[in-house]
C-alpha positions as CSV (number, residue, x, y, z in Angstrom):
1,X,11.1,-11.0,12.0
2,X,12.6,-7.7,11.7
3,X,16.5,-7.1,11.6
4,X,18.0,-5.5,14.1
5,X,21.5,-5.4,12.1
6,X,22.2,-2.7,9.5
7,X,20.2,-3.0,6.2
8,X,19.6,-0.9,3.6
9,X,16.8,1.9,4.0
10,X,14.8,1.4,0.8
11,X,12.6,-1.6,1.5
12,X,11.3,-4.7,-0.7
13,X,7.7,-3.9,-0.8
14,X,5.0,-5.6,-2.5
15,X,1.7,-3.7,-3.3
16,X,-1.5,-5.4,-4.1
17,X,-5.0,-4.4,-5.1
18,X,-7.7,-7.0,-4.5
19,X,-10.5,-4.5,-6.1
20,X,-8.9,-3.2,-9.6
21,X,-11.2,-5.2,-11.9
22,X,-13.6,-2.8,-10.5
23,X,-11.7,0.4,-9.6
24,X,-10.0,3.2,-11.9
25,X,-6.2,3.4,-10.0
26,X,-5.1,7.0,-10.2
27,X,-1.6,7.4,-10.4
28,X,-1.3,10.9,-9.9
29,X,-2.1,13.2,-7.4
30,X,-4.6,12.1,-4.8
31,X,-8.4,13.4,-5.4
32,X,-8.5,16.7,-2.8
33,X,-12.4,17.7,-4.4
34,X,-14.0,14.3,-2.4
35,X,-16.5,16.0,-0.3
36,X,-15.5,15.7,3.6
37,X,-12.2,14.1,2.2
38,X,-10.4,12.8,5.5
39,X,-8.1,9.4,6.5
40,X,-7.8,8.1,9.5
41,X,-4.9,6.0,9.7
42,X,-4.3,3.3,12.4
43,X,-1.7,1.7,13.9
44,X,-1.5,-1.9,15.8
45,X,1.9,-1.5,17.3
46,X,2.9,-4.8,19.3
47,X,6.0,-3.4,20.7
48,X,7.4,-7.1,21.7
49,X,11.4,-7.0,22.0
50,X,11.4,-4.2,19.0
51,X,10.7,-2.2,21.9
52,X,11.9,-3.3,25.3
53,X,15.5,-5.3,24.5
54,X,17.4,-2.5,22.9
55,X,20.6,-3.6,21.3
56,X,22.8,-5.0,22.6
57,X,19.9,-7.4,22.6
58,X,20.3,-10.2,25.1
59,X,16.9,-11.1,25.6
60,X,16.5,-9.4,28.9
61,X,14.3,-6.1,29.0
62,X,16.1,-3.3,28.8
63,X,13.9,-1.7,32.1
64,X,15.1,-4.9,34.2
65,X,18.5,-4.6,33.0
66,X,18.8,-0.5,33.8
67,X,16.7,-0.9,37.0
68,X,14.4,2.3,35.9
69,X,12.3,3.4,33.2
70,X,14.2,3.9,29.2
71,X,12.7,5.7,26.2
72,X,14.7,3.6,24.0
73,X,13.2,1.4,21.6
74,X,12.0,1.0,17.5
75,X,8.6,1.4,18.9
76,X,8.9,4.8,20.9
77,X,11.2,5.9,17.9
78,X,8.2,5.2,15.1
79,X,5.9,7.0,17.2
80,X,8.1,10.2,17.6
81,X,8.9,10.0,13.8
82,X,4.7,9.7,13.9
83,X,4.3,13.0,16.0
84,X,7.2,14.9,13.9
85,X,5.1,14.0,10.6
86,X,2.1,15.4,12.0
87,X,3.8,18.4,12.8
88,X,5.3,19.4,9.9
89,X,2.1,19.0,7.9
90,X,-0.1,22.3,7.3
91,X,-3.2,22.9,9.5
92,X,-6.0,22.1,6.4
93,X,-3.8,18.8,5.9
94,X,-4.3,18.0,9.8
95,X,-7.8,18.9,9.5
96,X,-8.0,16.1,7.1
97,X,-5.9,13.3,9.0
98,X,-6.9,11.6,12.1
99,X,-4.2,9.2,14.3
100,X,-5.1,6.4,16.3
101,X,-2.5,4.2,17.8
102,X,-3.1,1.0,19.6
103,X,0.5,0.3,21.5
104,X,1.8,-2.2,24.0
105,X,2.9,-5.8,24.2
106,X,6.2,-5.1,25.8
107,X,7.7,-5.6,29.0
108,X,8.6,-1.9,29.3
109,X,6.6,-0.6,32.6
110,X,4.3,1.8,30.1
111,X,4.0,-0.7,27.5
112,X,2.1,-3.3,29.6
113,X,-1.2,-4.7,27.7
114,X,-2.6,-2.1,25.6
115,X,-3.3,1.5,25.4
116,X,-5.6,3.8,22.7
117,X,-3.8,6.9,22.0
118,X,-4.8,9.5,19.4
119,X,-2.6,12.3,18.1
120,X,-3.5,14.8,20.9
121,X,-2.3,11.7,23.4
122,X,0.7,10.9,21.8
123,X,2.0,14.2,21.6
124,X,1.3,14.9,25.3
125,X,2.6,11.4,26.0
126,X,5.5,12.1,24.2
127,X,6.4,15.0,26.5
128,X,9.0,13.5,28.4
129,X,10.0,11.1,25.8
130,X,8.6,7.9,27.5
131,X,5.5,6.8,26.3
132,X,3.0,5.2,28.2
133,X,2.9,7.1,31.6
134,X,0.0,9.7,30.7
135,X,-3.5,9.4,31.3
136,X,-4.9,10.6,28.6
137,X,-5.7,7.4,26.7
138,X,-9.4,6.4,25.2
139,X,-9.0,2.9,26.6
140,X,-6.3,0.7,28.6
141,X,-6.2,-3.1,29.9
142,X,-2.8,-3.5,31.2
143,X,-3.2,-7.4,31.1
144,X,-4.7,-7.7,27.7
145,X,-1.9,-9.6,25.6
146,X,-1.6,-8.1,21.9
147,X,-0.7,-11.7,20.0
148,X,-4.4,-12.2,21.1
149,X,-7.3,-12.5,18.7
150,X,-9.4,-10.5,20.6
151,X,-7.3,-7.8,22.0
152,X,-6.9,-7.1,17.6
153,X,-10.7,-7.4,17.4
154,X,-11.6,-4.5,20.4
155,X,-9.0,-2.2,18.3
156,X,-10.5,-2.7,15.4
157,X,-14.3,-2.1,16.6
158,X,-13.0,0.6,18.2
159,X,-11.4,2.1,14.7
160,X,-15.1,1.1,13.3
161,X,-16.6,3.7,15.5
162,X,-14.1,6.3,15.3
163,X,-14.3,6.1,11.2
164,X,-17.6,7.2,10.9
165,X,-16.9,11.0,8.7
166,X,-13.6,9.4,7.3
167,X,-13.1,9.2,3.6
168,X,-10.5,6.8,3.4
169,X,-9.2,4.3,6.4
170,X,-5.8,2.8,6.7
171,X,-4.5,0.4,9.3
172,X,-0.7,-0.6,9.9
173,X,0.3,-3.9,11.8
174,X,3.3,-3.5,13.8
175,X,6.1,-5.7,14.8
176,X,7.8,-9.0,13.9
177,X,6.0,-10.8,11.1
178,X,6.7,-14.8,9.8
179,X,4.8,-14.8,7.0
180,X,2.3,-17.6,6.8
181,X,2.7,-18.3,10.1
182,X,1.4,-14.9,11.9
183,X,2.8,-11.9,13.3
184,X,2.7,-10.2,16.5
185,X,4.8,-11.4,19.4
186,X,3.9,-10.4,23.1
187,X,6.9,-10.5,24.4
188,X,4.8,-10.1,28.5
189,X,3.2,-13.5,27.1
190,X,5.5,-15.8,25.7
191,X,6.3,-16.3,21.5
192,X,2.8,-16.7,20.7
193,X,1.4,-15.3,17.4
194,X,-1.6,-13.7,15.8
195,X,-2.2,-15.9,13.2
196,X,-3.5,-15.7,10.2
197,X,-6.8,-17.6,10.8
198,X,-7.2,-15.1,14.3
199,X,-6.5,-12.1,12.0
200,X,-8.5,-12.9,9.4
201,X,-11.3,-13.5,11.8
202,X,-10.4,-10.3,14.4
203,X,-11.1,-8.1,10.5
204,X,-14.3,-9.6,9.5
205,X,-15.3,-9.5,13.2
206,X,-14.7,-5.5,13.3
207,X,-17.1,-5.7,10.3
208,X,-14.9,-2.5,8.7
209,X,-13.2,-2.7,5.7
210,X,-10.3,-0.5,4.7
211,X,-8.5,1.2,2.2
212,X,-5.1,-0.1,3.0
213,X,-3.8,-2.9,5.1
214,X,0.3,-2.5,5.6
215,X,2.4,-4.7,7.6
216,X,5.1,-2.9,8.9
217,X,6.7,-6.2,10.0
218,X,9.3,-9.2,7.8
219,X,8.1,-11.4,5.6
220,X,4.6,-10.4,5.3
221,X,4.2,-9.5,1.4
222,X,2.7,-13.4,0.8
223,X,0.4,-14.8,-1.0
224,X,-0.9,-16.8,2.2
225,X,-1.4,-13.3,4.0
226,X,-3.2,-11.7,1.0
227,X,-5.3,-14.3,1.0
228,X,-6.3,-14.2,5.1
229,X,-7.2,-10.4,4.2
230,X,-8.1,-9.8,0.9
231,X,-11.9,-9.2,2.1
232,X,-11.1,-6.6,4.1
233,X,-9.2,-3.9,2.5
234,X,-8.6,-2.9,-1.5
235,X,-4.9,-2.6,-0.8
236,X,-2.2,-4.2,0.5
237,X,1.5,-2.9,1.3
238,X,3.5,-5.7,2.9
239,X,7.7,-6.6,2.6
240,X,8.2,-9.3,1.1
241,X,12.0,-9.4,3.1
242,X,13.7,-9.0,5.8
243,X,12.9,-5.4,6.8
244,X,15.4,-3.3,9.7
245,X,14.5,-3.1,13.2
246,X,13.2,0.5,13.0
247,X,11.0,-0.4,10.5
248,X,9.1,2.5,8.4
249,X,10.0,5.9,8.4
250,X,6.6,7.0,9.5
251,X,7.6,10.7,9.3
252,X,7.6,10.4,5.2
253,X,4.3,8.0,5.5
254,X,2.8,10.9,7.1
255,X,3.0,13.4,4.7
C-alpha cells in the first residue's frame, strides 16, 4: 500500500518492455513527425482511504468526522497537480493530449461509485476545489464498486472508444497496490481487491492494448503483475517499493 509517512520524493521504479525484440527504443526525443501524433492518457483512480481519511488517519472518513464536505485528499491533490500540468503546456501540445479520468471508490459524498471525467470536466469540477459535485461527467453509477472486475472493464471499453485518432494510449492505475495479490481498495465496499486474474481479464476484455500500463500504487513493479499484463501494453512503469501517499507528481508526468 502507499505510505502515508514521509518518504523520499524520487521513487523506486521499474520499467519494462514486453515488445523490444521487435521494437527500435528511441532514447531521445520523442517522434513529433508521426502523422495525427496524439496520446490519450488515462487514469483509474480508486480513491479508497488515499482519498477520504486524511491524516491524522483513524480509519473514519474524513466527511463523517467534519460533518460536511472536505477537498482534502492524495486523490483531489493528483488531479489538481493533473489540471496544473495541462495548463502550463502550450496550445499545439494540448491539441495533442487528451485526459480521461475514471475517479471514485471513496466514501467522500462526490467520490461515491464512479464518475468519467475528461479534462474540460475536471477543470470545471475543480472550480471550487471539491471534485465530484459537477454534472458534467460522460458517465456515473454511484453504486458501482471500483475493486470490481467489471466496473475496470466498462472504463476500459469506454477508453477503447474514445482512442480511436490517438497515436499513442496510456493508462495509470491508482491507489494502494499488494503486489501479487491485486490492487484497488473500495474503501464504500469493504478491503476487497482487483486482482490480478480480474485485471488481467477486465484488459483483454476491453480488447485495447496500450502503450504504457503504470501503477501508481506500492509494490506493483513484480514479476507476477508483469505477467497478468504483459499482453496488453509494450510498457510497463510500476514501484517496485513502498511509494508516499501522494503518489506521482502528475504535474511533471504531464509535460
Amino acid at each position: 500500500m502507499k505510505r502515508a509517512s514521509l518518504l523520499p520524493t524520487i521513487l523506486s521504479l521499474t520499467v519494462l518492455c514486453f515488445s523490444c525484440s521487435t521494437m527500435e527504443i528511441n532514447t531521445g526525443k520523442v517522434n513529433s513527425n508521426i502523422e495525427n501524433d496524439k496520446t490519450l492518457f488515462s487514469i483509474y483512480m480508486v480513491g479508497g482511504n488515499l482519498e477520504d481519511d486524511v491524516k491524522p488517519r483513524n480509519g473514519i472518513a474524513d466527511e463523517k468526522e467534519k460533518g460536511g464536505i472536505s477537498v482534502a485528499g492524495a486523490g483531489s491533490n493528483d488531479l489538481r497537480e493533473l489540471i496544473e500540468g495541462y495548463k502550463n503546456l502550450s496550445d499545439q501540445q494540448k491539441s495533442n493530449l487528451d485526459i480521461l479520468v475514471g475517479f471514485g471508490g471513496s466514501r467522500k459524498e462526490g467520490w461515491k461509485g464512479i464518475k468519467y471525467a475528461d479534462m474540460d470536466c475536471l477543470i470545471r469540477d475543480s472550480q471550487d476545489r471539491y471534485f465530484g459535485n459537477d454534472s458534467c461527467y460522460s458517465y456515473q453509477d454511484e453504486k458501482a464498486n471500483m475493486a470490481k472486475e467489471d466496473t475496470l472493464e466498462a472504463f476500459l471499453k469506454f477508453v477503447k472508444i474514445k482512442s480511436g485518432n490517438h497515436s499513442r494510449k496510456v493508462i495509470d492505475l491508482w491507489d494502494h497496490g499488494f503486489a501479487y495479490l491485486g490492487m484497488g481498495q473500495d474503501s464504500n465496499n469493504g478491503n476487497n481487491l482487483i486482482n490480478l486474474n480480474s485485471l488481467k481479464k477486465a484488459f483483454k476484455n476491453s480488447e485495447l492494448k496500450f502503450d504504457l500500463i503504470s501503477f501508481d500504487a506500492c509494490l506493483m513493479g513484480s514479476i507476477e503483475v508483469a505477467n497478468a499484463i504483459k499482453n496488453f501494453a509494450d510498457f510497463m512503469v510500476a514501484s517496485e517499493e513502498l511509494e508516499p501517499g501522494h503518489g506521482w507528481n502528475y504535474n511533471d508526468f504531464v509535460s
